[in-house]
N, C-alpha and C positions, 0 to 999 in steps of 0.2 A: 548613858543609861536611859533617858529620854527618846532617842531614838529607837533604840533596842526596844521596849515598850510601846513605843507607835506602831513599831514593823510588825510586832505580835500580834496587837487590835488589828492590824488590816489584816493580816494573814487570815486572823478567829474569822472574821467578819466574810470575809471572800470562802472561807471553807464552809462558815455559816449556811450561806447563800446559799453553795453548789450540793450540798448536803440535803436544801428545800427541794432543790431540783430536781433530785434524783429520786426523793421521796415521795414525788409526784407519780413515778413509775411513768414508762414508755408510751408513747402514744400509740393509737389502737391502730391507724391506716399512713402507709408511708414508710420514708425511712429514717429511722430518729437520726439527728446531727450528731449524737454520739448516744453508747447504750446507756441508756435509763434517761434521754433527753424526754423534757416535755414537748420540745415541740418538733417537729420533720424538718426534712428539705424542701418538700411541697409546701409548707407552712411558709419557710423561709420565703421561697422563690416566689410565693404569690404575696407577701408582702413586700417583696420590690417592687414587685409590678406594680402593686398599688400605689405604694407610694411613687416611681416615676410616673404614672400616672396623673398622680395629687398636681405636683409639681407644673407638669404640661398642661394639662385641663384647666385649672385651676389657676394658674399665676400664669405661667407665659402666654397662653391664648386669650389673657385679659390685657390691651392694649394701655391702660394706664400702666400696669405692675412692668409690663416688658420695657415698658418707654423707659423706668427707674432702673430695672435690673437686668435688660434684657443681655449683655455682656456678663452677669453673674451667671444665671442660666444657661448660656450655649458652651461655659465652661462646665456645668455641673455633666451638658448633656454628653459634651467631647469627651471628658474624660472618664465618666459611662462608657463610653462607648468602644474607645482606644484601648482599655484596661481593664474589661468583666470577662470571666471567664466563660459565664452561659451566653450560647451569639442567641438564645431568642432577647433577652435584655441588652444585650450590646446592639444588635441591631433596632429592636425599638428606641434605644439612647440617640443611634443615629439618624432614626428617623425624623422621630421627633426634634432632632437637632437640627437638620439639615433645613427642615421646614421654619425652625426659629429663626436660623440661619438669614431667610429669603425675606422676613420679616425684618431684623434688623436692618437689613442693607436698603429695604422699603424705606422705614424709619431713617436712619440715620445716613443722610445723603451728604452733608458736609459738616467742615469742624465752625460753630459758631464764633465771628469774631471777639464776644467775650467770656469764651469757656473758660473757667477756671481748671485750675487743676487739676480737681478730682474729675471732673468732665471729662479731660485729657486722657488721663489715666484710665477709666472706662472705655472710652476711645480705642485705646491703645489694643486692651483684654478685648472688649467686642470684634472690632477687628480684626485680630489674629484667628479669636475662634469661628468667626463667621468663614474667613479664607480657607482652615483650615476642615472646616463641613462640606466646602465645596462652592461657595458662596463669593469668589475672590471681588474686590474693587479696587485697582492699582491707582485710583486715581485720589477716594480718602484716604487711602494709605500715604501717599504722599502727602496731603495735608497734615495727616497726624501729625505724621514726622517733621513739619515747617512747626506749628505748631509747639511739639515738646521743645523743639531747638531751642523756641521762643524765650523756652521757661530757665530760671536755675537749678541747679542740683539745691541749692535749700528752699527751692520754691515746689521739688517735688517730693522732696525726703524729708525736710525740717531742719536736716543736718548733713555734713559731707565725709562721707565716710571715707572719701581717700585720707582724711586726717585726722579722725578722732571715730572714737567710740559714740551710738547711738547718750544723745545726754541728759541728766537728772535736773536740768535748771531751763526746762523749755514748756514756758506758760499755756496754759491750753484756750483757746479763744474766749477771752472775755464773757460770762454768760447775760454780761445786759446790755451793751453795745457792740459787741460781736469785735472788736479789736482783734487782732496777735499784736503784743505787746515784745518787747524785744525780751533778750534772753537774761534767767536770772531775777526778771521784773514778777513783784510781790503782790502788788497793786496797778490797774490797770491806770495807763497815762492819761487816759482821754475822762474816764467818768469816775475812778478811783476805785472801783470794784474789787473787792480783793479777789487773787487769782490762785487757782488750784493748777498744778504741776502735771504736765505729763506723765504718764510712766513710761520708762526705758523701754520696758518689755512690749508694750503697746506699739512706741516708734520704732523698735527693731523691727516686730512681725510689720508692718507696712513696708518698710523699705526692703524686706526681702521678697516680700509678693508686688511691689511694685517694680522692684529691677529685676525678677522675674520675668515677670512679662512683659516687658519691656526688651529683654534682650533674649527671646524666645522669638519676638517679631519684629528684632533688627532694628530696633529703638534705643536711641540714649538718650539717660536722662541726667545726663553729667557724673552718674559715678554706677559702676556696676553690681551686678550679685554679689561677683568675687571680693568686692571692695567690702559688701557688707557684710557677706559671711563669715569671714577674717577677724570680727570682731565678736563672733561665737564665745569664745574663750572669757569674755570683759562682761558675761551675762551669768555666767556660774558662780556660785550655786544658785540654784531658781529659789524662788520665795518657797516658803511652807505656807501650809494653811493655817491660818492663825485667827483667834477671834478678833472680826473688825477689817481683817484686811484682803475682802473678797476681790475687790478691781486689783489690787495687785496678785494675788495669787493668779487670778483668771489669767492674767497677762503672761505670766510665767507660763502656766499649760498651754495658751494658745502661743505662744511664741513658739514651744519645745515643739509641738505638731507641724508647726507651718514652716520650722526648720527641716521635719522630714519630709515635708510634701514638695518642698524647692528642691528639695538635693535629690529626692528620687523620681522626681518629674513627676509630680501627682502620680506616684503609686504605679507609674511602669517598669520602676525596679527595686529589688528588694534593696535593705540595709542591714549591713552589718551591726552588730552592737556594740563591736569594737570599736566603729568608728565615733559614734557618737554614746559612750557609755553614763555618761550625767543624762540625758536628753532617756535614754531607753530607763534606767533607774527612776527615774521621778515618774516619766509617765505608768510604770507599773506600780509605783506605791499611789500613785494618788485617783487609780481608777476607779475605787470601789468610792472615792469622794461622790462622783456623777448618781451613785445609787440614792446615796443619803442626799443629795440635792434635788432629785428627782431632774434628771438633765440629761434627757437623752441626746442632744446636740451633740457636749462633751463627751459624751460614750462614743458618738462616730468615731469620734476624731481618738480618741484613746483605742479604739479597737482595730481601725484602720493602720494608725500610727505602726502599734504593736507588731500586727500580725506582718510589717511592711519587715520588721526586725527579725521574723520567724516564728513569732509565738502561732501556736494552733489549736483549732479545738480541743485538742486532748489538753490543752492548757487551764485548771480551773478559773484561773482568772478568765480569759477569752469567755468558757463557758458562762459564766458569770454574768457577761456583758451581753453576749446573745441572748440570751434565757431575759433579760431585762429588758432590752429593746424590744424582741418577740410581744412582751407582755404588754405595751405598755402605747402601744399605735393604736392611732385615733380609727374610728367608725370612716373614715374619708379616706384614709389611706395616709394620711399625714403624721408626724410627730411631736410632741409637747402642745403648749397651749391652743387647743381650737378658737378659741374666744379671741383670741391676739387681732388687732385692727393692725401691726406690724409684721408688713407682707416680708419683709428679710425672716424674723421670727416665725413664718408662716414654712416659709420653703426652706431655708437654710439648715433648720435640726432634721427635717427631712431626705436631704440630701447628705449630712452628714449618717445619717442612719443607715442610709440604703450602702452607702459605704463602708462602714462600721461591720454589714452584714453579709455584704456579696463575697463571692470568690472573684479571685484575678490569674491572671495569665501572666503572672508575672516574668520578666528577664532576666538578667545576672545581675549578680551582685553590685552595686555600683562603690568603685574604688572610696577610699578615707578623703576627706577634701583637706587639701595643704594648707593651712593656716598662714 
């Protein structure tokens, strides 16, 4: 009964919305994104620009922010570029990428003898994307790879998925002497700290975008995608939203998204619903949450997600989510907080938005994945 009554509030809520929209009446010049839209295609198209713009001008052409993120970036710019359907936007992705490209390969000339993991792992995603703009180095590449060798499968994952499920007794580092404390451990050993828990959903989305990319650029990291997708199944039902428990629900949606973004290759091929039908379900009841949070980040990724399934504009919900995003881009070209001194928070809902709103050229269907 309770859910039956949830489904109705979102339904009200999203019919609500597209109901404002439409009451707005069509815009004067252009072509509306569907009839009685507020806003055009021309609207659309020049706030991608903007915002890929935001992005380049703004964060990657600033040599601190690229040195942090610049392997976040040549992925935002590649798969821009490989998967829009307008080529003036795919080619500006790839310009601009191609050029970030020559930048990181500047920067990043060898793997430090004490790069930590996540260093590694950045390594890894820079690299591939850099090679893959046209930028190749066969020679860090070969280090990466001596490098990952170095490391364990729970030195890059936390846990090893050829044998277990991502797990719920895995401490998160110490927050006053910075320990990982072993598994299960309440209180830290070293300073007694008490310790707050991972969540599953959290360590699952990492070790799926980390053995992604990883084995996209011919890297292992001791256990593969397939080892961790496999355990899809051991993650359902995702959280609900519930008062109090925002970090886990979050974890749920961003786990369900980055589950589609690994399986269809960031968005170069569509998915069935069938295949992942809990994963397509959640992300459609829980879109209209992004409104009431004001989070346009999570609307990329819910609109992307979606549309990756077949939902389309004539969809109110989709409408919903465009009509939102449209509204709500900063004077720079950027999305969510301008004030933000956190340059990920800067670019990140950015990019998720500009995806949330482009067209793609999308390929076939890609097959159910075997469990």
């Amino acid at each position: 009964m309770r859910r039956r009554l949830a489904q109705l509030l979102v339904a009200l809520a999203v019919a609500a919305i597209a109901m404002i929209a439409v009451s707005i009446g069509p815009p004067r010049h252009g072509t509306p994104l569907w009839p009685g839209a507020r806003y055009t295609r021309e609207d659309r198209d020049r706030a991608l620009r903007r915002g890929l713009d935001f992005i380049y001008h703004s964060i990657a052409r600033n040599p601190a922010d690229f040195s942090d993120y610049g392997h976040d970036l040549l992925l935002a710019f590649y798969n821009i570029a490989v998967t829009s359907a307008d080529p003036e936007l795919s080619r500006a992705a790839w310009n601009m990428g191609h050029e970030s490209a020559l930048e990181f390969r500047r920067v990043f000339r060898t793997v430090s003898a004490d790069e930590d993991v996540y260093g590694i792992q950045a390594l890894i995603l820079g690299d591939d994307m850099a090679t893959r703009l046209g930028v190749p180095d066969p020679r860090l590449h070969a280090e990466i790879c001596q490098a990952a060798a170095r490391l364990s499968v729970y030195d890059h994952l936390l846990f090893d998925p050829r044998k277990e499920p991502p797990p719920a007794d895995l401490p998160e580092l110490c927050k006053k002497c910075g320990r990982q404390n072993a598994r299960g451990a309440t209180v830290c050993e070293r300073c007694g700290t008490p310790l707050k828990m991972r969540d599953r959903y959290d360590i699952y989305q990492d070790a799926l975008i980390a053995t992604y990319n990883a084995g996209r650029a011919g890297i292992s990291l001791g256990a593969s995608y397939g080892d961790v997708l496999r355990w899809l199944p051991a993650l359902r039902p995702y959280p609900p939203r519930r008062p109090g428990n925002d970090d886990h629900y979050y974890a749920g949606i961003y786990a369900a998204t980055h589950v589609c973004y690994t399986w269809n290759r960031y968005s170069q091929f569509r998915l069935s619903p069938d295949c992942f039908p809990q994963e397509f379900a959640y992300l459609k009841a829980n879109l209209p949450e992004a409104i009431r949070d004001q989070d346009p980040e999570t609307m990329g990724e819910y609109l992307d997600s979606l549309r990756a399934f077949g939902l389309t504009l004539s969809d109110p919900l989709i409408r919903t989510g465009f009509d939102y995003l449209l509204s709500v881009q900063n004077p720079d070209g950027s999305w969510d907080d301008p004030t933000s001194k956190d340059v990920y928070a800067r670019y990140h809902p950015t990019w998720t938005a500009i995806d949330g709103l482009r067209d793609y050229r999308w390929k076939v269907v890609m097959p159910c994945p075997a469990y």
